[in-house]
C-alpha positions in Angstrom: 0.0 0.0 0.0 1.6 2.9 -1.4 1.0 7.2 0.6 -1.9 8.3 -0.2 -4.6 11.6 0.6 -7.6 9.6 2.4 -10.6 11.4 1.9 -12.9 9.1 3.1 -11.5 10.0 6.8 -11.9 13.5 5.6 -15.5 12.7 5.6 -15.9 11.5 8.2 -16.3 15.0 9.8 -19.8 15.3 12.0 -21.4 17.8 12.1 -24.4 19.5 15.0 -28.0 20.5 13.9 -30.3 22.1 16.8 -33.1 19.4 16.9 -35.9 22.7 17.6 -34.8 24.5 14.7 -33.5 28.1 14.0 -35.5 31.1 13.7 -34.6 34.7 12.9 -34.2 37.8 15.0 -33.6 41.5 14.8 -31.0 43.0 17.0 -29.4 46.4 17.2 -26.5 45.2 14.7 -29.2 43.6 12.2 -30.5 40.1 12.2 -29.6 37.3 13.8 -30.2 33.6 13.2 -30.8 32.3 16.7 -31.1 28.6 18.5 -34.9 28.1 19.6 -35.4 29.2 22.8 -35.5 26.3 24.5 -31.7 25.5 23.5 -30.2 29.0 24.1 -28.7 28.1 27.6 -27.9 24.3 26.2 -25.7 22.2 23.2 -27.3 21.6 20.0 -29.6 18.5 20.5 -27.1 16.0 19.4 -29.7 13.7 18.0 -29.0 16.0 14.5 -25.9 15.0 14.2 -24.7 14.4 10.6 -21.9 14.2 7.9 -21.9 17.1 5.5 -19.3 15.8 3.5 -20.9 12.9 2.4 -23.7 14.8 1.0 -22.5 15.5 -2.7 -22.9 19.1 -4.3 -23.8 20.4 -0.5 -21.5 23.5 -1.1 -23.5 24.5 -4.7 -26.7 24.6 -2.6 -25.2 26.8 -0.2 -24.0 29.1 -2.9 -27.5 28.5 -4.7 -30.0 30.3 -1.2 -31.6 33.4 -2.3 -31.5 35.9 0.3 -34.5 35.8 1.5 -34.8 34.9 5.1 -36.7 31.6 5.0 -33.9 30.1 2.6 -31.2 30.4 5.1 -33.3 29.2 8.2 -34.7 26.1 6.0 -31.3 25.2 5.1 -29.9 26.2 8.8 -32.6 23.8 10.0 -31.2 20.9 8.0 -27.8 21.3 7.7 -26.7 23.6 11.1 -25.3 26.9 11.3 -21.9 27.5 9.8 -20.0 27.7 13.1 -18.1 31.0 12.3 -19.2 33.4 14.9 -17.9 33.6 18.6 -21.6 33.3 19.9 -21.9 29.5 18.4 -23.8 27.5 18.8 -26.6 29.6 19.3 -26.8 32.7 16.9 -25.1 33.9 13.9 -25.3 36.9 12.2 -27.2 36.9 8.8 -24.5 39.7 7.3 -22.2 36.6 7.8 -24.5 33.9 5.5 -25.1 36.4 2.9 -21.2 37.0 2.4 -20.2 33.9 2.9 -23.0 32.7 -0.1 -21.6 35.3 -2.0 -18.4 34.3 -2.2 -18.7 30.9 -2.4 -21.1 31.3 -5.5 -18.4 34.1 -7.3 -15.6 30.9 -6.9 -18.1 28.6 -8.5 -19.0 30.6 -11.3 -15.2 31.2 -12.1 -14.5 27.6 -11.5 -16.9 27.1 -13.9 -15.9 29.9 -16.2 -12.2 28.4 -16.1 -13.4 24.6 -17.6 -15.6 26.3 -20.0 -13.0 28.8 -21.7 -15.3 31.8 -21.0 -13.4 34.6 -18.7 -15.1 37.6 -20.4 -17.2 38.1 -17.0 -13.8 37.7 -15.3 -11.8 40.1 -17.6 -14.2 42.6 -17.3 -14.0 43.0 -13.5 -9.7 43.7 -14.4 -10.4 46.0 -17.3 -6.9 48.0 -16.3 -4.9 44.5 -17.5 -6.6 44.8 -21.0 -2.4 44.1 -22.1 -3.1 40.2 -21.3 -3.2 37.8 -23.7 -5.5 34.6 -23.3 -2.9 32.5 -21.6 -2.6 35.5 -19.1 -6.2 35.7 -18.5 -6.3 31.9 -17.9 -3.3 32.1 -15.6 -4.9 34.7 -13.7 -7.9 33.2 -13.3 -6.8 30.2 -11.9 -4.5 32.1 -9.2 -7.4 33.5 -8.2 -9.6 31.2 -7.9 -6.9 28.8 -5.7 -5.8 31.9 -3.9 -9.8 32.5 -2.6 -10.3 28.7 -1.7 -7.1 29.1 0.1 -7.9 31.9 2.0 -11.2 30.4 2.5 -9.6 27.1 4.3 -7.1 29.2 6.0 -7.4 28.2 9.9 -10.4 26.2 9.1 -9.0 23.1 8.0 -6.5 20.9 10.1 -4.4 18.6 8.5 -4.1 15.3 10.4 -2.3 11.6 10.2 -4.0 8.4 10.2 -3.7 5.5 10.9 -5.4 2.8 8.0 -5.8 -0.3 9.1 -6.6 -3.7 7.0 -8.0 -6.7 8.9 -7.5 -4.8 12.3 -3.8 -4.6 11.6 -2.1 -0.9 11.0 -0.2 -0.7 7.8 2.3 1.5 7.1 2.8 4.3 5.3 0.0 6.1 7.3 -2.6 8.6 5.5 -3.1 12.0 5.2 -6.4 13.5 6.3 -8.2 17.1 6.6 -10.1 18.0 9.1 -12.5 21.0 8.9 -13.1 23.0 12.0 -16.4 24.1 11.3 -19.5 23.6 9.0 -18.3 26.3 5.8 -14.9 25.1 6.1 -16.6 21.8 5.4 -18.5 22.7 2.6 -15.4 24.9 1.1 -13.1 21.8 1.5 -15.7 19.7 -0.4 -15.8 22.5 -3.2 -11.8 22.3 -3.0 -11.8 18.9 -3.9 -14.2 19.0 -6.8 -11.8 22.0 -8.1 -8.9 19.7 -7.9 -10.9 16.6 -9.3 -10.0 14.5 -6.4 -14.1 13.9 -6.6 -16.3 13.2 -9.6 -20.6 13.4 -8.9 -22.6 10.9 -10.8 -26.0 9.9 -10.4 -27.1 6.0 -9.1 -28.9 4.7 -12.1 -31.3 3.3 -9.5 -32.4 5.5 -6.6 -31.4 8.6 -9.0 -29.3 10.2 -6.0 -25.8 12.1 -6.3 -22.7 10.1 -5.3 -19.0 10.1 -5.7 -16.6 8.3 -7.5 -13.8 7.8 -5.6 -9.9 8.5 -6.6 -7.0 6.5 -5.4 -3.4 6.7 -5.6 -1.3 4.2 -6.3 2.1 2.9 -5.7 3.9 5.4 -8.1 2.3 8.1 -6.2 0.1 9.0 -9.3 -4.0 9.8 -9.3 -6.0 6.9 -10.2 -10.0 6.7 -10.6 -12.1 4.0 -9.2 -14.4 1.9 -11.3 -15.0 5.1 -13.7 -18.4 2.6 -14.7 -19.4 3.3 -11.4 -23.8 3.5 -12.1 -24.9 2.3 -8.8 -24.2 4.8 -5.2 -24.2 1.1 -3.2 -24.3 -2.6 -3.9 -28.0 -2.2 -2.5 -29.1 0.3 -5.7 -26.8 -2.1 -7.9 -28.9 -5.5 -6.8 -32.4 -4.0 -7.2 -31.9 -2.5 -10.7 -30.5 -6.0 -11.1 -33.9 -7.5 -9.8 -35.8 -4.8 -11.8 -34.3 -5.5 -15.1 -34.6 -9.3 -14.3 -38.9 -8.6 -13.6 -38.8 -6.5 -16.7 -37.1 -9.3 -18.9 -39.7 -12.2 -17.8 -42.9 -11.0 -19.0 -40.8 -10.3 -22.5 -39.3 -13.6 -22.9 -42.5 -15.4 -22.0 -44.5 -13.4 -24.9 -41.9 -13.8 -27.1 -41.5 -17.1 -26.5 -45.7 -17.1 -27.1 
């Protein structure tokens, strides 16, 4: 077993949801998005608990919330607050969630913008470097996209050893693992790794969910993708599309055979 990044542990982050809910206050320095009451003097009801992580394209609905104020207290509600402010875990200032949406959805659309060729929008916000050529442009963009998710996981994200283990027995070299300090660092570290195309979304030709198809890396040290066929999120959805092809096949053979 060769080093490798292992970011299945990096998944493995958990993640606190207030059982009651969120609702929405105004204060002196604007609204708030606040614990129910009958948490504010307690923990998050641990029986939320979750693993953002391993919940595919989670950052792109973050960056997708209007601003309106029911958005960001139905997705609060489901997913937790983002665990930036010095009062968590039981407020957080709105002014926070509509920056933090804003930027994440600016580094999307110029990730986006970069695989797609088109940096007009991007070239138009630099007009003064109207002397670069394309290759510039493309250079630039990319520098600033990595430089924003950097900044972005700056002090969020820990880097961590550990230790993998086959048939209860620790192997050697150990892995590499990140470990996100709070709920946007998660979701910035998951859009980090789509960027670098150390994760790949496809959709489970049976229960029509979102999963992801997993890299490795082998002995040489060099990127390698698992089962690129991947259809199926779980052997589950793989043996009951099985079963429902095998239903669907009988009735034909029998008339055929008619």
């Amino acid at each position: 077993m060769g080093n490798y990044t292992d970011m299945d542990r990096t998944q493995n982050f958990y993640w606190w949801v207030n059982s009651k809910g969120y609702e929405m206050r105004e204060t002196d320095e604007g609204d708030v998005l606040c614990s129910h009451p009958d948490n504010e003097r307690s923990r998050p009801n641990p029986s939320k608990q979750y693993q953002p992580l391993k919940k595919p394209g989670l950052y792109r609905r973050f960056a997708n919330l209007p601003e309106n104020p029911q958005a960001i207290i139905d997705f609060a509600n489901t997913y937790g607050l983002l665990g930036v402010s010095a009062s968590y875990p039981f407020n957080e200032a709105v002014e926070i969630w509509h920056s933090e949406i804003q930027k994440m959805a600016s580094a999307i659309r110029l990730h986006e913008n970069i695989l797609n060729g088109n940096l007009q929008e991007f070239c138009a916000e630099f007009a003064e470097f109207d002397n670069l050529d394309s290759d510039d442009w493309h250079r630039f963009a990319v520098e600033w996209l990595t430089t924003t998710i950097n900044e972005a996981l700056s002090e969020k994200a820990s880097p961590y050893l550990m230790l993998p283990q086959v048939d209860r027995k620790i192997v050697y070299p150990v892995g590499l693992a990140f470990r996100p300090n709070n709920f946007l660092a998660a979701l910035w570290i998951q859009f980090a790794l789509d960027v670098a195309g150390m994760k790949k979304r496809l959709i489970c030709r049976a229960c029509g969910n979102m999963f992801w198809l997993k890299y490795k890396i082998n002995k040489n040290g060099d990127r390698q993708i698992q089962r690129a066929d991947s259809l199926y999120c779980s052997h589950k959805c793989k043996m009951a599309e099985y079963r429902r092809r095998r239903k669907t096949k009988a009735p034909e053979e029998q008339t055929s055979a008619g």
